[in-house]
C-alpha positions as CSV (number, residue, x, y, z in Angstrom):
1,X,3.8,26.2,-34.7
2,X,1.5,23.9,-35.7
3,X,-1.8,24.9,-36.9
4,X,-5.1,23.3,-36.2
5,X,-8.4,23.4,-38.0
6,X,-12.0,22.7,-37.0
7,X,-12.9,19.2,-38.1
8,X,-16.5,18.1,-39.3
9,X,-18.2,14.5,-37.1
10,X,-20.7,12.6,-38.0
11,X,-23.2,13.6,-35.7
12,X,-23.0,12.5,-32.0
13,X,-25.5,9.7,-31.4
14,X,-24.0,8.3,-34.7
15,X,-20.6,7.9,-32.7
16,X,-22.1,6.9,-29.9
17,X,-23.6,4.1,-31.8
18,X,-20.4,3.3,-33.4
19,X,-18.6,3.2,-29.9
20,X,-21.0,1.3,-28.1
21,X,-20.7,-1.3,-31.1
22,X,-17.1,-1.5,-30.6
23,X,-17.1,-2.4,-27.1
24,X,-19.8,-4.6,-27.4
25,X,-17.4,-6.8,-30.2
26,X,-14.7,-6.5,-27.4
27,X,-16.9,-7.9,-24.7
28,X,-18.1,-10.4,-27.2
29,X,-14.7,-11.6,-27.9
30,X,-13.3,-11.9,-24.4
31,X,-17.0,-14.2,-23.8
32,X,-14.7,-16.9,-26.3
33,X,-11.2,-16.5,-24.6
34,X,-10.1,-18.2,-21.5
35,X,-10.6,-15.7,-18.7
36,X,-7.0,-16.0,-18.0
37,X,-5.8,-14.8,-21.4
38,X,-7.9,-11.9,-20.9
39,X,-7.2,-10.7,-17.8
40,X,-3.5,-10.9,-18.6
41,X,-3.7,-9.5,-21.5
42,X,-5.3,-6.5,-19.6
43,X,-2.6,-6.7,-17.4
44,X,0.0,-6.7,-20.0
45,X,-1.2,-3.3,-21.3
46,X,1.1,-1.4,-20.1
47,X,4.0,-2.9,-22.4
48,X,2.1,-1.6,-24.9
49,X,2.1,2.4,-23.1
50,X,5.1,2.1,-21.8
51,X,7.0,1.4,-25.5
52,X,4.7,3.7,-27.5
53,X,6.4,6.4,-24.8
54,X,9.7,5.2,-25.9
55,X,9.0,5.6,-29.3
56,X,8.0,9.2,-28.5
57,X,10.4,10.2,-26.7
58,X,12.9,8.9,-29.8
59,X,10.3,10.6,-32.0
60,X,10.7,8.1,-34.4
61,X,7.4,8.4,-36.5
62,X,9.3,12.0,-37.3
63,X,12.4,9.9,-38.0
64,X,10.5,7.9,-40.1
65,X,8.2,10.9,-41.6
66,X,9.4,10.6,-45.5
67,X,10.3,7.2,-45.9
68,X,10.8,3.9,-44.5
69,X,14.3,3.4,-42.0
70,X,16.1,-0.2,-41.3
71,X,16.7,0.0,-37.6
72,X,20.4,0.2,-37.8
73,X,19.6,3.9,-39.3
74,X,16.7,4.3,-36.9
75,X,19.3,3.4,-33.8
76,X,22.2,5.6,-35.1
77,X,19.9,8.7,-35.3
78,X,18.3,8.0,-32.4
79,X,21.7,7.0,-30.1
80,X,20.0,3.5,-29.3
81,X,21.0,0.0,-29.0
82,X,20.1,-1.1,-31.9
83,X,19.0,-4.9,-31.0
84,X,17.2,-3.2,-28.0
85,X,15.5,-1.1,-30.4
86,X,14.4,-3.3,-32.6
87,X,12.7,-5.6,-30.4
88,X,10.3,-2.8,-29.2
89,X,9.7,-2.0,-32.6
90,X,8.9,-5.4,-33.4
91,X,6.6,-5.8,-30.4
92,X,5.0,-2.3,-31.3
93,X,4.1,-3.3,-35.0
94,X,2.7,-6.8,-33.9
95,X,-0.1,-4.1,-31.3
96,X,-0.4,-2.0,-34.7
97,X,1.7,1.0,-34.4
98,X,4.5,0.9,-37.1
99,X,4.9,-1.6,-39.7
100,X,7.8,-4.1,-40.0
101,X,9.3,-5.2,-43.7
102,X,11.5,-7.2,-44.6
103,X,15.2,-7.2,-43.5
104,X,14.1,-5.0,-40.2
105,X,12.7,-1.8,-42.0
106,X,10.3,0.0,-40.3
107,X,7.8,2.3,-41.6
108,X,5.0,4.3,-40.4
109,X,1.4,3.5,-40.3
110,X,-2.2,5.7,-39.2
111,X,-1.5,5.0,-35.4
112,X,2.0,6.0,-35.4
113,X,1.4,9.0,-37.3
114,X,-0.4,10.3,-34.5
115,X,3.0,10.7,-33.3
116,X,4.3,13.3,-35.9
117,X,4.2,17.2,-35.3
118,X,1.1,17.7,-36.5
119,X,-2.5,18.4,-36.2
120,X,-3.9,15.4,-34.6
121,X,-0.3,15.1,-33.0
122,X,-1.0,12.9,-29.7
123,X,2.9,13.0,-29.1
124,X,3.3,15.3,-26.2
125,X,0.3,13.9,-24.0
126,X,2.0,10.6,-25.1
127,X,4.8,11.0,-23.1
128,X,3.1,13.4,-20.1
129,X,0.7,10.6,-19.8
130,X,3.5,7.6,-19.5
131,X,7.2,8.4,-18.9
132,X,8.6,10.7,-15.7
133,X,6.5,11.6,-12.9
134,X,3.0,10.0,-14.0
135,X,5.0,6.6,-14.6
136,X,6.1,6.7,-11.4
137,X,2.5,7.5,-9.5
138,X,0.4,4.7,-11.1
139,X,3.2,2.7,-9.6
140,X,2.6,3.8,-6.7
141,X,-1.5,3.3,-6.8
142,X,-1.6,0.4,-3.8
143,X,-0.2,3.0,-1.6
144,X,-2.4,6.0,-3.0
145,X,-5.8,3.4,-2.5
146,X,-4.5,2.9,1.4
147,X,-3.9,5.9,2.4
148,X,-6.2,8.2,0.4
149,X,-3.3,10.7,-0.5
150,X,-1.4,11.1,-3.7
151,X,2.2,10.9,-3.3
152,X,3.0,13.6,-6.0
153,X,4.4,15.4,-3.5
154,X,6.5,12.5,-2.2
155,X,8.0,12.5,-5.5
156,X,8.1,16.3,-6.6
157,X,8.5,17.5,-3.4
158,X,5.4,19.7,-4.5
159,X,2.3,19.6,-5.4
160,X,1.3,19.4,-8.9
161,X,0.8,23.1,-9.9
162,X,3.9,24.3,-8.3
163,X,6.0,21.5,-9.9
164,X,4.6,23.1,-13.5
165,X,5.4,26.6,-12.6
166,X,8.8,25.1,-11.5
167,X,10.4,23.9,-14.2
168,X,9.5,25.7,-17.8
169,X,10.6,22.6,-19.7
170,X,7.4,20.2,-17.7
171,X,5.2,23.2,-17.6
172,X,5.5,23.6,-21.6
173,X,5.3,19.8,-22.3
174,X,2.1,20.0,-20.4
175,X,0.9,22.9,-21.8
176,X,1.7,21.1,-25.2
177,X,0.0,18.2,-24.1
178,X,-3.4,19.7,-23.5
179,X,-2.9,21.2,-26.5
180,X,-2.5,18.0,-27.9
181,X,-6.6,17.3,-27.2
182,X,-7.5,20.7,-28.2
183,X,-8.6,19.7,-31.8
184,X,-11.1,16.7,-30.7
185,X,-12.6,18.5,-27.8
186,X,-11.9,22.5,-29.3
187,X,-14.1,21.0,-32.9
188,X,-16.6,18.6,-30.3
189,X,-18.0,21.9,-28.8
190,X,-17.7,24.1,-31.6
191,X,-19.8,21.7,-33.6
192,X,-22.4,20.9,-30.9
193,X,-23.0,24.5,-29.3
194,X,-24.9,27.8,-30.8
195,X,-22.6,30.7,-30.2
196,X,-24.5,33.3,-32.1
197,X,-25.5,35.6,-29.4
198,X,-22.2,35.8,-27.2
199,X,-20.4,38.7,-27.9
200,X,-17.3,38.6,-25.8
201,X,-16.3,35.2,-24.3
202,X,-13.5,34.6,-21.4
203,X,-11.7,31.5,-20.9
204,X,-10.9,30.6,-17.4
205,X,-7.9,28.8,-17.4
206,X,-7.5,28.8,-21.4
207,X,-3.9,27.5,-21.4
208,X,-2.2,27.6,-25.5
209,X,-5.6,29.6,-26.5
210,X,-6.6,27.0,-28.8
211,X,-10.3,26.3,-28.1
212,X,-10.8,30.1,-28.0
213,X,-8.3,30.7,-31.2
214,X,-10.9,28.4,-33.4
215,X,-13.9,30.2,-31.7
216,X,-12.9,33.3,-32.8
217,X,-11.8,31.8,-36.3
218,X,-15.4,30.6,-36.9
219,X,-17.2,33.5,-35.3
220,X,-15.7,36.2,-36.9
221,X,-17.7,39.1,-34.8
222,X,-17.0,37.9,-31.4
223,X,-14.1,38.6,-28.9
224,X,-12.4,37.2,-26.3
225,X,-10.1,37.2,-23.4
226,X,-7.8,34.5,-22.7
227,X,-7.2,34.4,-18.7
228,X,-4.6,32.4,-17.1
229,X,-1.5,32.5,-15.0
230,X,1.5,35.0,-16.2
231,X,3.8,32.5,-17.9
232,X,1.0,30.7,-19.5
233,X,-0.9,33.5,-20.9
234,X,2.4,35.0,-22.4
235,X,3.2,31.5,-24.4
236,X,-0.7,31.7,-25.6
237,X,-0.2,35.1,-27.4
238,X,1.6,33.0,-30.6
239,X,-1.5,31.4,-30.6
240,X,-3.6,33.9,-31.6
241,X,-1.2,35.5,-34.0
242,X,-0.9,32.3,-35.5
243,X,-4.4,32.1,-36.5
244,X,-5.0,36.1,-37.4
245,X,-7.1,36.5,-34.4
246,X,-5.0,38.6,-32.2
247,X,-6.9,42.2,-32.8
248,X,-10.2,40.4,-31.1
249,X,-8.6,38.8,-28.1
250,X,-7.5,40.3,-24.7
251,X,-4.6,38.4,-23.1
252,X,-5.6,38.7,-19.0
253,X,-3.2,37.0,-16.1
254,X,-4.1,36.0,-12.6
255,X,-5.1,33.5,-10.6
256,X,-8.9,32.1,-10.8
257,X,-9.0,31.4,-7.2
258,X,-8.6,34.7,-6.6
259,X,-10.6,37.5,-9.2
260,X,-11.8,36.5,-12.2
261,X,-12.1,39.5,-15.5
262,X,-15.0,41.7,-16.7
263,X,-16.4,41.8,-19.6
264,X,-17.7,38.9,-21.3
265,X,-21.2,37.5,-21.4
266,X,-20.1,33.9,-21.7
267,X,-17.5,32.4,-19.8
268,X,-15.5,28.8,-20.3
269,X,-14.3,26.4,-17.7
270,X,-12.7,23.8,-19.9
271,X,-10.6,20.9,-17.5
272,X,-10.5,23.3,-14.4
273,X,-13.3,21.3,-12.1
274,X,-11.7,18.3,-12.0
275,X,-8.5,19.2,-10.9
276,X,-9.8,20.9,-7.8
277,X,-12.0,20.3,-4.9
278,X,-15.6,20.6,-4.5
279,X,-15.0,24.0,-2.3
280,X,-13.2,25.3,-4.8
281,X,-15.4,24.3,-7.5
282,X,-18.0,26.2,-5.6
283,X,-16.2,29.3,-5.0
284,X,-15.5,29.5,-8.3
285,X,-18.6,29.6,-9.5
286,X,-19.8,32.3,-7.0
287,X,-16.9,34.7,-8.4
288,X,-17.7,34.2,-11.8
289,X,-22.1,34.4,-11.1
290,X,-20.8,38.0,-9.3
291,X,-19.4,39.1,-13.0
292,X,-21.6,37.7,-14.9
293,X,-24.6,40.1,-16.8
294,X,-28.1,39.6,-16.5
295,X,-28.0,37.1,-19.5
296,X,-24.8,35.9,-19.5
297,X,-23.8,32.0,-19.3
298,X,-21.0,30.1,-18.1
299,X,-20.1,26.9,-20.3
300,X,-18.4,23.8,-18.2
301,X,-16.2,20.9,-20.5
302,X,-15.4,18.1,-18.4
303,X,-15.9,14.1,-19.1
304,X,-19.0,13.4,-17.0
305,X,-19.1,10.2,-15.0
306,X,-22.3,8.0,-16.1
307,X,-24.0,5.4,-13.8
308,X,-22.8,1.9,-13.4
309,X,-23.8,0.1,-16.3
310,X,-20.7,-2.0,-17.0
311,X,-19.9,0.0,-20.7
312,X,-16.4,1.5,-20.9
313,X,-16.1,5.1,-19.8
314,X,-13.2,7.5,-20.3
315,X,-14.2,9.8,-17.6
316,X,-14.2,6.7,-14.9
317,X,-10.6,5.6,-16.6
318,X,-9.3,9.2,-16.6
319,X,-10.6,9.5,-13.0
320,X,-7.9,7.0,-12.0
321,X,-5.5,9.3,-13.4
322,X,-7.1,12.2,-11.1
323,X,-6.9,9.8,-8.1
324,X,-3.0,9.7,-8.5
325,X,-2.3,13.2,-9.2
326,X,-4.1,15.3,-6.3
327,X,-6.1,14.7,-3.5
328,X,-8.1,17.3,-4.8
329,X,-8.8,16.0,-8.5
330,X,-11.8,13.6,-9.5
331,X,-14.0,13.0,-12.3
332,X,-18.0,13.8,-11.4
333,X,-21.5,12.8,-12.0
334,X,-23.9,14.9,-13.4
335,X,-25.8,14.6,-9.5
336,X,-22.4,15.7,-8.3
337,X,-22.3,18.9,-10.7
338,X,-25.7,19.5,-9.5
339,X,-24.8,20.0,-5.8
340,X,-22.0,22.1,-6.7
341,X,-24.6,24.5,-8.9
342,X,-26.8,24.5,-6.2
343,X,-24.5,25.4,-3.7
344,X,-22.7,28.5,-5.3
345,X,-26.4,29.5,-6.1
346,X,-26.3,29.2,-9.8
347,X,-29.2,27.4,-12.4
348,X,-28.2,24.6,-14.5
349,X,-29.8,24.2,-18.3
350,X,-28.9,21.6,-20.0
351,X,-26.1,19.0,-20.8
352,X,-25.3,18.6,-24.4
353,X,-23.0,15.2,-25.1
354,X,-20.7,15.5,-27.9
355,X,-18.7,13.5,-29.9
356,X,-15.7,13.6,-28.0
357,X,-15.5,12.6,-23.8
358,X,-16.1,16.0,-23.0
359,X,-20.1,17.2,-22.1
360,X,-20.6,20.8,-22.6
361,X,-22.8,21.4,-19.1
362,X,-24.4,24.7,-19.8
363,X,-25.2,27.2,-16.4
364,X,-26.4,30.5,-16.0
């Protein structure tokens, strides 16, 4: 298993500074390109996503881990055809990922090593993100903008939850794939946020255990109870013997939607809100306010939209992806969060912005 440590940033408005310079050179460029180029080479994006699936799927950055591999190797390890093969390649070392020497041997670069089983590994949300079922709904996004409705169900025959608990091979590449994010967003908050007074926290929803794994690493008084559903809350307990944490943590199935544990004094929602509806968010909330001390605090991670001001956003691109999954799922506002708080009767405090897309919105 893989093991992840807590990473240092720069401090936050230093990489917001950095980011907003970045797009700025983007938007400067595309002001000197023919608008044509640029909208098709927005268009022609998706090559680019589509072949860095490909690759892995084939895992070839692990196939190419210890040294470089012509592509007649690469394809015989692989079971590819080889000319097919090594025109993606080519295409995906001309965007950046790979390199291509002489006499077609490939090699690995930074960006493809973010394909390697590893910490930093962005392999399993790789191909979660653009092969199988997600492939096929952005595909069908005309259809999802007309009638309102995701057609996940068209496809699964199931909504998205059930099709995870379905099918143990999609429900671990997922879990995987969140995983995948943990160590950005898990050393984001850790960084930005002053845990000293909690004493026991409980993660609503905490998947792998990761976040509350490197908690618990850092904070060496503090405990912890890892709630989720059965199946995912049995996979997490590797997690926390992985990282020697295991005495301090509680391991807690159910269902959120319906009772939510005792006990802590600080509790997480980290990616729950915006996979469900604003009723839900709501009642929610409630049930965790009626668990919750006198001082206790409840701790929300989600990408917050920001008003229209023409800059790039990830939580208005990742929103798209929440349009074609679920009816139900969306990306909010801070205004929007502020209804919900309202409404389930509970006080907001602050926002803190870190330095990854995730906001730590702090309630109580």
């Amino acid at each position: 298993m893989v093991k992840y440590n807590i990473k240092s940033y720069p401090p936050a408005a230093v990489l917001k500074w950095v980011e907003d310079f970045r797009y700025f050179l983007v938007r400067f460029s595309r002001k000197f390109t023919p608008d044509t180029v640029n909208i098709i080479e927005m268009v022609q994006g998706f090559y680019v996503s589509r072949a860095i699936g490909v690759a892995a799927d084939l895992n070839i950055a692990e196939h190419l881990r210890q040294d470089e591999k012509s592509i007649v190797e690469l394809a015989k390890i692989t079971k590819t055809h080889e000319e097919s093969l090594y025109r993606v390649m080519r295409m995906l070392a001309s965007q950046g990922v790979f390199v291509e020497k002489k006499n077609r041997y490939f090699c690995n670069n930074k960006l493809s090593k973010t394909l390697l089983d590893q910490p930093d590994s962005m392999r399993h949300m790789v191909i979660h993100q653009v092969n199988g079922i997600n492939w096929k709904l952005f595909g069908d996004l005309t259809e999802i903008v007309t009638s309102g409705e995701s057609t996940f169900k068209k496809h699964a025959g199931m909504d998205v939850f059930e099709y995870m608990e379905s099918d143990p091979k999609k429900n671990e590449l997922y879990n995987k794939a969140m995983t995948n994010t943990a160590l950005l967003v898990s050393s984001a908050i850790l960084s930005e946020y002053n845990f000293g007074k909690a004493k026991c926290v409980v993660d609503i929803g905490g998947g792998e255990g990761i976040l509350l794994a490197l908690l618990l690493l850092k904070h060496k008084k503090l405990k912890g109870i890892n709630y989720d559903l059965p199946h995912v809350v049995s996979a997490s307990k590797k997690t926390f013997e992985n990282y020697n944490v295991a005495e301090r943590v509680n391991l807690v199935a159910g269902d959120f939607f319906n009772d939510i544990p005792q006990g802590g004094d600080l509790y997480f929602l980290k990616s729950i809100f915006h996979n469900i509806n604003d009723l839900q968010c709501i009642e929610l909330l409630k049930k965790i306010k009626s668990v919750l001390p006198k001082n206790g605090k409840i701790l929300i991670f989600e990408p917050i939209i920001e008003p229209n001001n023409g800059k790039y956003s990830f939580a208005k691109l990742y929103d798209t992806q929440m349009l074609v999954s679920s009816v139900n799922a969306k990306e909010r506002t801070i205004e929007e969060f502020l209804e919900l708080f309202e409404k389930a009767g509970v006080k907001f405090h602050k926002v803190i912005k870190t330095v990854s897309p995730f906001s730590i919105i702090e309630v109580n």
